[in-house]
N, C-alpha and C positions, 0 to 999 in steps of 0.2 A: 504493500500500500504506500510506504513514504518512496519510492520508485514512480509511481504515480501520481502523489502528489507533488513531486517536484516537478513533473512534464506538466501539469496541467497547472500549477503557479507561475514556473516560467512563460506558458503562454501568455498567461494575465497580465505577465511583468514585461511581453513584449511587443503589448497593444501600446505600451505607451514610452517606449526607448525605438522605434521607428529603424530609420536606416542611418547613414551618415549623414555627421554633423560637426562643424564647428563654430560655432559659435563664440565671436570677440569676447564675452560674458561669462560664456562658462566656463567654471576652473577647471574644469576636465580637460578642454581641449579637443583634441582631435577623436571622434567617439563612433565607433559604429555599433550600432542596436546593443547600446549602454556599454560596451566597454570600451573604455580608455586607451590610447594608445600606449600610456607607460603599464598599462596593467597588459596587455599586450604582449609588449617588451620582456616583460619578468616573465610571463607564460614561456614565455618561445625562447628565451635564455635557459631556464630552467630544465626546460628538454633539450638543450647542447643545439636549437636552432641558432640560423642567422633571423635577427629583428625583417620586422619589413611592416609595411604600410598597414594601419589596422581596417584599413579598407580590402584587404585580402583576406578577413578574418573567416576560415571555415566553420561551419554549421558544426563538427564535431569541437571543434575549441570551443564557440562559441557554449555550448553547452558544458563542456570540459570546467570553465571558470566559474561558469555561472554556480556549479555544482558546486565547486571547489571554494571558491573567493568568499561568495554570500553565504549560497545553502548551510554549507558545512560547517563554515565559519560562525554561523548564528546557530547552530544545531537544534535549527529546522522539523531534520527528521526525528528530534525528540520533544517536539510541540505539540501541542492539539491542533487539531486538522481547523482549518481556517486560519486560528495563531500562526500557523506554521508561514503560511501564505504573507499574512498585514507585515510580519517580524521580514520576513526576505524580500519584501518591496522595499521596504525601509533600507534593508542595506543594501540594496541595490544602487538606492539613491542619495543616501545622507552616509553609507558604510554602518560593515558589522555594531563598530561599538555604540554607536548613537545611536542606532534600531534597539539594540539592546539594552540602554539607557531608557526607551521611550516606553518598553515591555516593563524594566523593572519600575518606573517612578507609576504606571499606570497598575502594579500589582502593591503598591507602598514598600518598596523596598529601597537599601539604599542602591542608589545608580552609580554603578563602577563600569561599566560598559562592557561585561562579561560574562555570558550566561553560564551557569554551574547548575551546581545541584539545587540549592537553592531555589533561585530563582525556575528552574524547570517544574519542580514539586510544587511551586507555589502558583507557576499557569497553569498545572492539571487540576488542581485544588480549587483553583476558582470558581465561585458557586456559578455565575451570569458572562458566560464567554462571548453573548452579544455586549453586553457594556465594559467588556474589556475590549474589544475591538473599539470603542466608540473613545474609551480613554486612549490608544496609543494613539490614533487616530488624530484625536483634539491637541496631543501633546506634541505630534509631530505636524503638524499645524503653524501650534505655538512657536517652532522653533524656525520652520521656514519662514514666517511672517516679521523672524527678529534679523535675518539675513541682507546685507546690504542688494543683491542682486533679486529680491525681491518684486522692486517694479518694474524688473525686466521679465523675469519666470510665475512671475505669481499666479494669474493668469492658469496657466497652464499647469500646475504645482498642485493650484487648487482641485482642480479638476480631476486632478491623478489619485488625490486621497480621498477624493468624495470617490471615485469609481471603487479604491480598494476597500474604503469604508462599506461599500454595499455588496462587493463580491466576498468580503472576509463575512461577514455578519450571511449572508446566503448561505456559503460556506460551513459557519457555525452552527448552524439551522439545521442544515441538513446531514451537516457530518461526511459529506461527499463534495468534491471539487464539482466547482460548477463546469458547464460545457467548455469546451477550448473556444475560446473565441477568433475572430479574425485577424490578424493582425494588423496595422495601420501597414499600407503599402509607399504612401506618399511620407518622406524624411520631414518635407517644411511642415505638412499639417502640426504636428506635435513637437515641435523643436524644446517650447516652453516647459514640455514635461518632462521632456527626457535630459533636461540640463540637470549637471551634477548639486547636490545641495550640501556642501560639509559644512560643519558649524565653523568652520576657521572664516567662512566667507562672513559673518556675526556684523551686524555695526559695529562701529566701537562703543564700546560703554562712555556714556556722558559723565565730564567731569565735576564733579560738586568745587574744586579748586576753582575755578574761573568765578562761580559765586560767590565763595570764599571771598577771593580777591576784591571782589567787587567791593564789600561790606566792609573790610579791613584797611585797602589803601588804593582803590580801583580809582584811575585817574580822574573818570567825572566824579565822583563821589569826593575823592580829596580837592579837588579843583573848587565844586558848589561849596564846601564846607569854608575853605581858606577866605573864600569870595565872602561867604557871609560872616564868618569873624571878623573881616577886616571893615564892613559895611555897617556894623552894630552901631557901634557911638553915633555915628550921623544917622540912625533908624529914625530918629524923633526928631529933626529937625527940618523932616522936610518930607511932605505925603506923597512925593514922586517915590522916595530914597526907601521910606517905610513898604510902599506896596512892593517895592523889588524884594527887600530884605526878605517880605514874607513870601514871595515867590520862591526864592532861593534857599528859605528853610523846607518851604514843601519840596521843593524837585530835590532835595537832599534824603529827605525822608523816603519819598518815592523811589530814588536810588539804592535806598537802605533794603527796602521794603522788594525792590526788584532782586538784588540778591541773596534776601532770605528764601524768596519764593523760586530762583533757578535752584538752590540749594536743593531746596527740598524735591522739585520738581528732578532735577538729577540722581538721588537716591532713590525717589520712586521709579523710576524708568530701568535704573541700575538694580534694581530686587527683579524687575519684572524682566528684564532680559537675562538676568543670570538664573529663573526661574527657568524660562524659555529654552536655555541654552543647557539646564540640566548643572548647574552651577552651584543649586542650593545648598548649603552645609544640611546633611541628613540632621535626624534626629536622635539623640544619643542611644535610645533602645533600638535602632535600625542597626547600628556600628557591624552587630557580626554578623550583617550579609558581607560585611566586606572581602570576607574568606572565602565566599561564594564564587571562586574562578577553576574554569575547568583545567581539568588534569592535566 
């Protein structure tokens, strides 16, 4: 059965990795029907070949890695049937460990990006293997949406997890792969989806420092302040001189006031992307999944 579930996953997984591509955007680079040229390279080094074009990539290679690099790497054939499927889309497209990451923080476990015993016992144990497809789902979601290449593939990204969201959860249902479906034959139609997604592509984290500085010695801020020290003793002598003064303690305040709130607005975005990206320090009773790595 896991012999058959991998042929009729891979089909699923290659409705939407198409043919060749490259794409200025995608950090993959050069890719034909999802694999990478440097992954390629290591294939055909590995077997004492010479490299060559991954535009020459045969149907048996192709299968060959796909088996090897994701399937086996995620250990797949020791999932539940549907799990088995959402977990090897993922690494197809974000790699093993961040699939793995999305399985365990969607089972509450800690995310080491290694599936073991652990974490295998505790996807066969879950009561609702429809709303565990729906959590890695929403969490690999969350993590594409925090990547700068984003509003280039998004589009297309989206579309790819809503498909595996309904094929894994059909999947779950039934306890049998769904039919093979057609493959896309046209490369452009789905370029979007079959771009690489690794979390190194991440925004940067916003820096709360810049607000800092604002509040402490940030140039407009000491510039308003200096201005209206030096404007004080003539406030009262003159109603032009007075309404400035109180202009310039407001836009001071306002200063103040703008980098408390980047502050804060930096820290929130910073939880919520390190959230996204699988970042979160666990919780101290989670600590010994951390020994959860396979043999």
């Amino acid at each position: 059965m896991a012999a058959e579930s991998f042929k009729r996953a891979l089909a699923l997984v290659l409705v939407h990795e198409g043919g060749y591509s490259n794409h200025p955007d995608d950090p993959g680079g050069p890719t034909m029907k999802g694999i990478i040229q440097r992954v390629y390279d290591g294939y055909r080094r590995g077997k004492g070949l010479p490299t060559r074009s991954v535009r020459e990539l045969e149907r048996g290679e192709l299968e060959e890695i796909y088996r090897k690099n994701y399937w086996d790497a995620a250990r797949c054939d020791e999932l539940p049937p549907g799990i088995d499927y959402v977990v090897f889309d993922g690494a197809v497209n974000s790699g093993p460990a961040q699939s793995a990451k999305w399985l365990q923080r969607a089972l509450g476990l800690s995310a080491d990006g290694t599936i073991g015993e652990v974490t295998l016992s505790a996807a066969r144990a879950f009561p609702n293997r429809v709303k565990l497809v729906d959590e890695i789902c929403d969490r690999r979601l969350a993590m594409l949406q925090a990547l700068r290449t984003w509003p280039v593939f998004g589009k297309g990204w989206g579309r790819r997890v809503s498909d595996v969201r309904r094929d894994g959860k059909a999947w779950v249902r039934d306890a049998a792969p769904p039919p093979n479906p057609v493959p896309v034959s046209t490369p452009a139609s789905n370029l979007d989806e079959s771009a690489k997604a690794p979390p190194s592509s991440a925004k940067p984290a916003p820096s709360p420092d810049k607000g800092a500085g604002a509040i402490a010695g940030g140039i407009v801020t000491t510039t308003v302040a200096e201005a209206t020290r030096q404007l004080q003793p003539y406030a009262d002598s003159s109603p032009a001189l007075g309404k400035i003064f109180a202009l310039l303690t407001i836009l001071g305040l306002l200063c103040t006031m703008g980098g408390l709130l980047y502050v804060w607005w930096s820290a929130h975005a910073g939880r919520k992307r390190a959230d996204a990206l699988d970042l979160v320090p666990q919780p101290p009773e989670l600590a010994a999944a951390k020994a959860d790595r396979a043999a």
